[in-house]
C-alpha positions as CSV (number, residue, x, y, z in Angstrom):
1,X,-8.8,-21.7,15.1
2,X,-8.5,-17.7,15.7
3,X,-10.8,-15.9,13.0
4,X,-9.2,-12.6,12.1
5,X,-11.0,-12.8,8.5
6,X,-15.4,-12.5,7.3
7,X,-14.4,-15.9,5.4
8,X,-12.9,-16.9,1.7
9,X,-13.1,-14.1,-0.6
10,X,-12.3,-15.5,-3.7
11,X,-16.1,-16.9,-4.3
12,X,-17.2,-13.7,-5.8
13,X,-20.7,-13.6,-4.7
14,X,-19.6,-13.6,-1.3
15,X,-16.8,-10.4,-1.7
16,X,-17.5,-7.7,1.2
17,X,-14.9,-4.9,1.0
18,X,-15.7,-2.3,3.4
19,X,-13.7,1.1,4.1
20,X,-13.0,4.5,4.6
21,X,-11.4,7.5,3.3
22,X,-8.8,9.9,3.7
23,X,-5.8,7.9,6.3
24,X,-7.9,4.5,5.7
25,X,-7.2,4.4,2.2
26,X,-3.6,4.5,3.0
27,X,-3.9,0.6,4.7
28,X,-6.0,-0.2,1.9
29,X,-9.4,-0.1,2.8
30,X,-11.3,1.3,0.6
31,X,-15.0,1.8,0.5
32,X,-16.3,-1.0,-2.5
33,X,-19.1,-3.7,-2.3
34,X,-17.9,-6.2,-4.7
35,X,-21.1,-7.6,-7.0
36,X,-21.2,-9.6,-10.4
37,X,-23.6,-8.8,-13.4
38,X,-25.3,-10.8,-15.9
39,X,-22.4,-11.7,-19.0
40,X,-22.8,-9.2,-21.5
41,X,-21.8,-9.4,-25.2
42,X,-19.2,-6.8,-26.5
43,X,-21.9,-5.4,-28.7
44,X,-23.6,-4.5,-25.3
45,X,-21.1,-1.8,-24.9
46,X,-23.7,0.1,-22.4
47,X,-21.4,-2.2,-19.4
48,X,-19.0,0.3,-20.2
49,X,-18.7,4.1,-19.7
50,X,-19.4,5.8,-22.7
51,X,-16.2,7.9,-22.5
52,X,-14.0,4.7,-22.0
53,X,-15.5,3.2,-25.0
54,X,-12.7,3.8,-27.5
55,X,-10.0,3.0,-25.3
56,X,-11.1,0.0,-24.2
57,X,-12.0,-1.3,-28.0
58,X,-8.1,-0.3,-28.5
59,X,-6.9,-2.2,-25.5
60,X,-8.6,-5.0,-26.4
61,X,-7.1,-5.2,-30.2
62,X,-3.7,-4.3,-28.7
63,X,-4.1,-7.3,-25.8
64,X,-6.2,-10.1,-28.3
65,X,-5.5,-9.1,-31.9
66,X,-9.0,-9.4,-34.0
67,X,-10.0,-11.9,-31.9
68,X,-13.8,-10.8,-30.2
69,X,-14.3,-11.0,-26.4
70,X,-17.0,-12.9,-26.4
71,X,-18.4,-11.9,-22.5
72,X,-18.2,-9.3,-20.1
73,X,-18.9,-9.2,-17.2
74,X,-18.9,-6.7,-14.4
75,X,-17.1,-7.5,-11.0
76,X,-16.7,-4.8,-8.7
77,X,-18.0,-1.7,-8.2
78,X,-19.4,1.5,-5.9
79,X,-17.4,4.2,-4.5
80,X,-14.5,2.7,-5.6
81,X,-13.3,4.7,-8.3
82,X,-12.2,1.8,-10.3
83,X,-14.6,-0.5,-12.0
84,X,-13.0,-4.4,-12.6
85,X,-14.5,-6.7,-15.8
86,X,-13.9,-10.2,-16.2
87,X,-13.3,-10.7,-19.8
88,X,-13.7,-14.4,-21.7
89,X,-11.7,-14.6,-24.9
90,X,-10.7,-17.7,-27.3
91,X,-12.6,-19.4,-23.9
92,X,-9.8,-17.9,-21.2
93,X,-11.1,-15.8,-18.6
94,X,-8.9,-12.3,-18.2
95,X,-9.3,-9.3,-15.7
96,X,-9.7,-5.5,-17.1
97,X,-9.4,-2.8,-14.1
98,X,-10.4,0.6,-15.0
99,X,-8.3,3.6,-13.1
100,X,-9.6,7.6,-14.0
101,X,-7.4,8.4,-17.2
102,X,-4.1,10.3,-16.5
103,X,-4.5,10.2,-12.9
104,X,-1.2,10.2,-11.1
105,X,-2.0,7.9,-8.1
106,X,-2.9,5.3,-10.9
107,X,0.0,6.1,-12.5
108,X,1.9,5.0,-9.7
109,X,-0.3,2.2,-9.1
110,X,0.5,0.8,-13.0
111,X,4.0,1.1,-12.6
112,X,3.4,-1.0,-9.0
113,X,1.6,-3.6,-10.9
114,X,3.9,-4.1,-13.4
115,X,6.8,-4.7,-11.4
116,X,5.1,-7.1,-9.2
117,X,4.1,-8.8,-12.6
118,X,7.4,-9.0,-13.7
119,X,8.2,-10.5,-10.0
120,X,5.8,-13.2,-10.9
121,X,3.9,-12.8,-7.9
122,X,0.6,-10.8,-9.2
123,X,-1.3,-12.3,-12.6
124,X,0.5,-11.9,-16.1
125,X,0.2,-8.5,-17.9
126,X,-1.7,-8.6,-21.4
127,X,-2.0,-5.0,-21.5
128,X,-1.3,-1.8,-19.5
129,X,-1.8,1.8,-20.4
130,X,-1.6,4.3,-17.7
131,X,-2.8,7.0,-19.8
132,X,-6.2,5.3,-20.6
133,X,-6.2,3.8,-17.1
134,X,-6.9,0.2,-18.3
135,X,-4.8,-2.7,-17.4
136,X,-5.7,-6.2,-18.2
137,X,-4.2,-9.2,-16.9
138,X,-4.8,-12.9,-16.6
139,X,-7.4,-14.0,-14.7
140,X,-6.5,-16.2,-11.5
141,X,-9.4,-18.9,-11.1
142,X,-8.9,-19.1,-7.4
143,X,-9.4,-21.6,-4.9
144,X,-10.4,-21.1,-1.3
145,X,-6.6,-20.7,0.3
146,X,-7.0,-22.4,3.9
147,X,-8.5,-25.5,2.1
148,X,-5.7,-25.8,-0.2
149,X,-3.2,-26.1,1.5
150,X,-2.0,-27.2,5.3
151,X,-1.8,-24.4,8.0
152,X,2.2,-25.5,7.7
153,X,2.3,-25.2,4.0
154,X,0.8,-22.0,3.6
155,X,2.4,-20.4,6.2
156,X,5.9,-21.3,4.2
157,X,3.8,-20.0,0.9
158,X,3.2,-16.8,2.4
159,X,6.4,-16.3,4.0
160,X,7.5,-16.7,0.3
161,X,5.1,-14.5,-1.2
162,X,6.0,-11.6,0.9
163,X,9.2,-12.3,0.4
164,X,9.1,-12.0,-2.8
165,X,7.4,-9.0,-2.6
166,X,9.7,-7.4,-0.6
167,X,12.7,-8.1,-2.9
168,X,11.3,-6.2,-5.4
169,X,13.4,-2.6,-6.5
170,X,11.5,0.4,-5.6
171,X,12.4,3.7,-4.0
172,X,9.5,5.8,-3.9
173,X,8.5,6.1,0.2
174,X,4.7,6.5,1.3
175,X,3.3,7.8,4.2
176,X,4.6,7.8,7.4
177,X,3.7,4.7,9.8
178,X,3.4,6.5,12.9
179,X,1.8,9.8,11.6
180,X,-1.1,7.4,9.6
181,X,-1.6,5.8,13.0
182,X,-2.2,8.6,15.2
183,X,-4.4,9.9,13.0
184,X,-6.3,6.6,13.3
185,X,-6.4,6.7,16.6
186,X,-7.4,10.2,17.0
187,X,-10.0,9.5,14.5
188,X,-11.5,7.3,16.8
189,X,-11.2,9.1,19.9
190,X,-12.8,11.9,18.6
191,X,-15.4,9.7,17.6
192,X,-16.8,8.6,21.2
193,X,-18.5,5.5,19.8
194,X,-16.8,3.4,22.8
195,X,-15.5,4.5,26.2
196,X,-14.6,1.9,29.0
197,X,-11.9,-0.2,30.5
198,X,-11.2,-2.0,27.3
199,X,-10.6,0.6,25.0
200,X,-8.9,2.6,27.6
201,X,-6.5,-0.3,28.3
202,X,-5.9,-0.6,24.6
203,X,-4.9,3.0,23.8
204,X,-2.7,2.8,27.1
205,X,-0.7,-0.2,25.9
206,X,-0.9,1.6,21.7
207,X,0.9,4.1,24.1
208,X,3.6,2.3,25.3
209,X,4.0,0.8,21.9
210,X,4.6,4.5,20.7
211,X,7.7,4.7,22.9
212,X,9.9,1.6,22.0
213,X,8.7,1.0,18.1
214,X,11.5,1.9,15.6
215,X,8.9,3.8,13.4
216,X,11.7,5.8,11.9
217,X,13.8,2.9,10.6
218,X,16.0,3.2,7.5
219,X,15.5,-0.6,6.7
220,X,12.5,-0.2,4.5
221,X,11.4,-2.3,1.4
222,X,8.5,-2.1,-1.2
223,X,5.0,-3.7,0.5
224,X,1.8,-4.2,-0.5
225,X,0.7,-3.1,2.9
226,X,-3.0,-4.3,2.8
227,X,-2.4,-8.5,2.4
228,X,-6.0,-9.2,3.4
229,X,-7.4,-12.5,2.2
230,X,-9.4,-10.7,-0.9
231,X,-6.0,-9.8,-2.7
232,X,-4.5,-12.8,-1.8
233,X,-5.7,-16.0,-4.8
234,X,-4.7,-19.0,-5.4
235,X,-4.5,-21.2,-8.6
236,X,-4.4,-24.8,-6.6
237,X,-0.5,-24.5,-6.6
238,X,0.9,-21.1,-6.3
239,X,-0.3,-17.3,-4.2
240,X,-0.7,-15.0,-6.5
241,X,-1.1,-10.9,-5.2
242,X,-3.9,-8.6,-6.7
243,X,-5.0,-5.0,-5.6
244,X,-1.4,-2.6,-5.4
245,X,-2.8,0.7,-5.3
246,X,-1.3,1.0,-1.7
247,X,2.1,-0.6,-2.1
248,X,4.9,1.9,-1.5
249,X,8.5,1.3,0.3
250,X,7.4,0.7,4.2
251,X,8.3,-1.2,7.0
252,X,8.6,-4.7,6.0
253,X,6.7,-5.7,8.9
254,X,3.4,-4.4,8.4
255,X,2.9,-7.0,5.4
256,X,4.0,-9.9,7.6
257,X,2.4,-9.2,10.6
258,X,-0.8,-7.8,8.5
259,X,-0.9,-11.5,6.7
260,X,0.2,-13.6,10.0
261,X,-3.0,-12.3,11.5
262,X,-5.2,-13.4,8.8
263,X,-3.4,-16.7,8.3
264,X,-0.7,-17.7,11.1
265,X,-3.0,-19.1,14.0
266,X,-0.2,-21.4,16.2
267,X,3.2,-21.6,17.2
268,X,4.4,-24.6,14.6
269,X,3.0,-22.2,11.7
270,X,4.5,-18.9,12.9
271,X,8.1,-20.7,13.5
272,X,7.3,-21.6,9.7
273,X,6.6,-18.5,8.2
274,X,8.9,-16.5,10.0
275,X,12.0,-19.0,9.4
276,X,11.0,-19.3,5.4
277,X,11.0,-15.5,5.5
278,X,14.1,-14.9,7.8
279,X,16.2,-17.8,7.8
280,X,17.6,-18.1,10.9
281,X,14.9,-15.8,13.6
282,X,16.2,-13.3,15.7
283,X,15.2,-12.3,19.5
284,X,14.9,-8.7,17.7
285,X,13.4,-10.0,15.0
286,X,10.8,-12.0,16.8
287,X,10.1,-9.3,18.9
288,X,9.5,-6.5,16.6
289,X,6.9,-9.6,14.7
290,X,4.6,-9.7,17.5
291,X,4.9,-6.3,18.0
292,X,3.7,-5.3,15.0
293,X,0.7,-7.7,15.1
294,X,-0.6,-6.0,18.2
295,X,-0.5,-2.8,16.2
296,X,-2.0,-4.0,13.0
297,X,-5.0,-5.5,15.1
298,X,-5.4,-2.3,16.6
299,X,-5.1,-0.6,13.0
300,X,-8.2,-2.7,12.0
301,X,-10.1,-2.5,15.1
302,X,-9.9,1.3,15.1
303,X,-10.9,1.7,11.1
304,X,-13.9,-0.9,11.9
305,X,-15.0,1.2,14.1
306,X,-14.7,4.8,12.7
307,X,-16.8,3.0,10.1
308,X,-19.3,2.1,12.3
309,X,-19.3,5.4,14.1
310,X,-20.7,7.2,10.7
311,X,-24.1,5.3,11.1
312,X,-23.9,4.8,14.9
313,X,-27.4,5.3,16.4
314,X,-27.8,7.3,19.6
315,X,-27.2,4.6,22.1
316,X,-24.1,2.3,20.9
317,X,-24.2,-0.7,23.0
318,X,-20.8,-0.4,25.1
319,X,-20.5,-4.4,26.3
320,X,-16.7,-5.9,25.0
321,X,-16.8,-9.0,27.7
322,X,-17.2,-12.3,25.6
323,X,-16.9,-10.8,22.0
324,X,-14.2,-12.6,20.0
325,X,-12.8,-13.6,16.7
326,X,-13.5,-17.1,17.8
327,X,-17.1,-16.1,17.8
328,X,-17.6,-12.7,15.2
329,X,-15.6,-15.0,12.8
330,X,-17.9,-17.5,11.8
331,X,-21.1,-15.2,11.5
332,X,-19.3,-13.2,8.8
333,X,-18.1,-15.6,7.4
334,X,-21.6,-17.7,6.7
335,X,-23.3,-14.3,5.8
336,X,-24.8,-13.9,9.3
337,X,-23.3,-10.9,10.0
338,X,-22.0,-8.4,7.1
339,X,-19.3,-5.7,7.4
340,X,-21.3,-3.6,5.2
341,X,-23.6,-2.9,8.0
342,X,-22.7,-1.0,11.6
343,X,-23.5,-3.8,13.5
344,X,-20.8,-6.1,11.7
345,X,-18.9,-2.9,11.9
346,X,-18.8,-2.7,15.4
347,X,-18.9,-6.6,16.1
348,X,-15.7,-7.1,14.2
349,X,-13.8,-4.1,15.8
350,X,-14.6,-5.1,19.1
351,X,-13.6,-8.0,18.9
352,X,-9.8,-7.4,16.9
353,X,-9.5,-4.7,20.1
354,X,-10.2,-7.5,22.1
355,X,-7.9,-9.7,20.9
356,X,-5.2,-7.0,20.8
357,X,-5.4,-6.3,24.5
358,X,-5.7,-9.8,25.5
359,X,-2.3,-10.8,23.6
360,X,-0.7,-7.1,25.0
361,X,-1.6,-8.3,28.9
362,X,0.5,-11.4,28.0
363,X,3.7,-11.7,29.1
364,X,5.2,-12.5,25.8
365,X,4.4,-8.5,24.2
366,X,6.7,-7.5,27.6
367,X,9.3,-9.3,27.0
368,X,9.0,-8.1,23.2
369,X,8.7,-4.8,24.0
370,X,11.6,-4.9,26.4
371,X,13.8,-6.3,23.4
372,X,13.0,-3.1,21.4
373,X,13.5,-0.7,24.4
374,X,16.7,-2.2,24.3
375,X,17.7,-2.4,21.0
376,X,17.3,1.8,21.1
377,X,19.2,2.3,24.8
């Protein structure tokens, strides 16, 4: 198996959310270490901000009636500038997700959120009011996703997830793919933290990527753009999608190529998910897939380690040979290694830039890359 994930993120206890700011927070990553409190009555209202207090008391007549919520408790929190409860009422677990009032990126997000909602692919809507900032929805009482179900089966579930995602009516564009990227990558130069045949191989192949990738295309459809396995639950039967503060209209590859690395690890499960998605696969189609998983490794493996250049000591250990996914993956996931920290930092981005040039030497990313060449000729 090919780790590309830290391990199951629904256990709570075990949530790591690392990122950045400024272009990272358009892929999604934003800076939050996800912890969980003692429950807390309602008459405790000191878990809340003292400001929100009103508000909330209103949402939670307007969502319940006169019903009491009978425990809160606090699940995420930090930089982040949203703070997420999980409420138990009448003995049913709900979510509350507090946004800064009247802000217009949460706005933008609330109107996201319902529409996926309404989609049926993220949790039920009991209460939203952009305004205030707080939505509340169901609570999902997740199960570990790769456990679940089959590599086979959940490659058609996530086929079908994105799809539905995708077929969802929006016209409001984000920002643009390739401008985001080279700031990534010029980010990271700048940054010095590694130099050496690796990284210089990668940026050279990122550079012929540049010249054949239809960034500009007019086929573009509303993604979620950051379908990483901690916004990605399952109920024991269906997928549902949390977390849309970065879903815009964008290349509908980026959400199948950024969930395929998480999740597709063998030829039998990408045919799946790519023929429950497409239908019938085209060479173009195909090509543009792998593609884009090439770039969306290289995404990751950059912001990984930008993040790990803010607390880079003097001397950053330059070695790449023998660090992969196969190995980084299973000390993050049991805890051994934490992305929180600049050593799991610069572990895991080493070792998705590995991964990226190793597929790009292959000769499968030539022969997709001469399919998009000439698709433009």
């Amino acid at each position: 198996m090919c780790w590309e994930y830290y391990g199951e993120v629904n256990k709570i206890l075990t949530i790591r959310r690392v990122g950045g700011v400024s272009c990272f927070e358009k892929w999604g990553w934003r800076s939050n270490i996800v912890y969980i409190t003692a429950p807390m009555s309602l008459n405790n209202t000191t878990i809340f901000p003292a400001d929100r207090v009103t508000a909330i008391h209103l949402a939670f007549e307007k969502a319940f009636g006169n019903v009491n919520v009978g425990e809160v408790t606090l699940l995420a929190g930090g930089l982040s500038s949203a703070a997420v409860y999980k409420l138990i009422v009448n003995n049913q677990p709900y979510v509350m997700k507090l946004d800064i009032p009247g802000n217009r990126a949460s706005t933008a997000a609330f109107e996201r959120i319902a529409l996926a909602a309404t989609a049926g692919i993220a949790p039920p809507l009991c209460y939203q009011n952009a305004e205030n900032g707080i939505t509340i929805s169901e609570f999902v009482v997740s199960q570990p996703v790769r456990t679940t179900f089959s590599g086979e089966i959940l490659a058609a579930k996530l086929a079908e997830a994105v799809k539905k995602i995708h077929a969802i009516p929006y016209a409001i564009p984000g920002d643009d793919m390739e401008v985001t990227l080279e700031q990534i990558v010029a980010g990271f130069r700048s940054s010095q933290l590694l130099a050496g045949p690796v990284p210089d191989e990668c940026l050279a192949y990122y550079e012929k990527i540049k010249k054949f990738y239809p960034w500009q295309d007019a086929d573009m459809v509303f993604s979620h753009n950051d379908l990483n396995p901690s916004n990605i639950l399952c109920d024991g039967k269906e997928l549902w999608i949390i977390d849309w503060d970065t879903a815009f209209l964008n290349d509908r590859y980026i959400d199948l190529a950024g969930v395929a690395n998480f999740f597709i690890h063998s030829p039998e499960q990408e045919a799946i998910f790519l023929n429950t998605y497409f239908g019938e696969v085209s060479e173009y189609q195909a090509a543009r897939f792998y593609v884009m998983r090439q770039i969306s490794r290289i995404i990751y493996s950059l912001m990984m380690l930008q993040l790990a250049a803010r607390n880079k000591p003097e001397a950053v250990d330059q070695e790449m040979e023998g660090i992969s996914l196969r190995e980084v993956g299973p000390l993050i996931g049991s805890g051994r290694l934490s992305l929180a920290t600049y050593e799991g930092q610069l572990m895991y981005g080493k070792a998705l830039m590995n991964e990226a040039v190793h597929q790009m030497r292959g000769e499968r990313f030539a022969d997709a890359l001469s399919v998009l060449r000439d698709d433009i000729v």
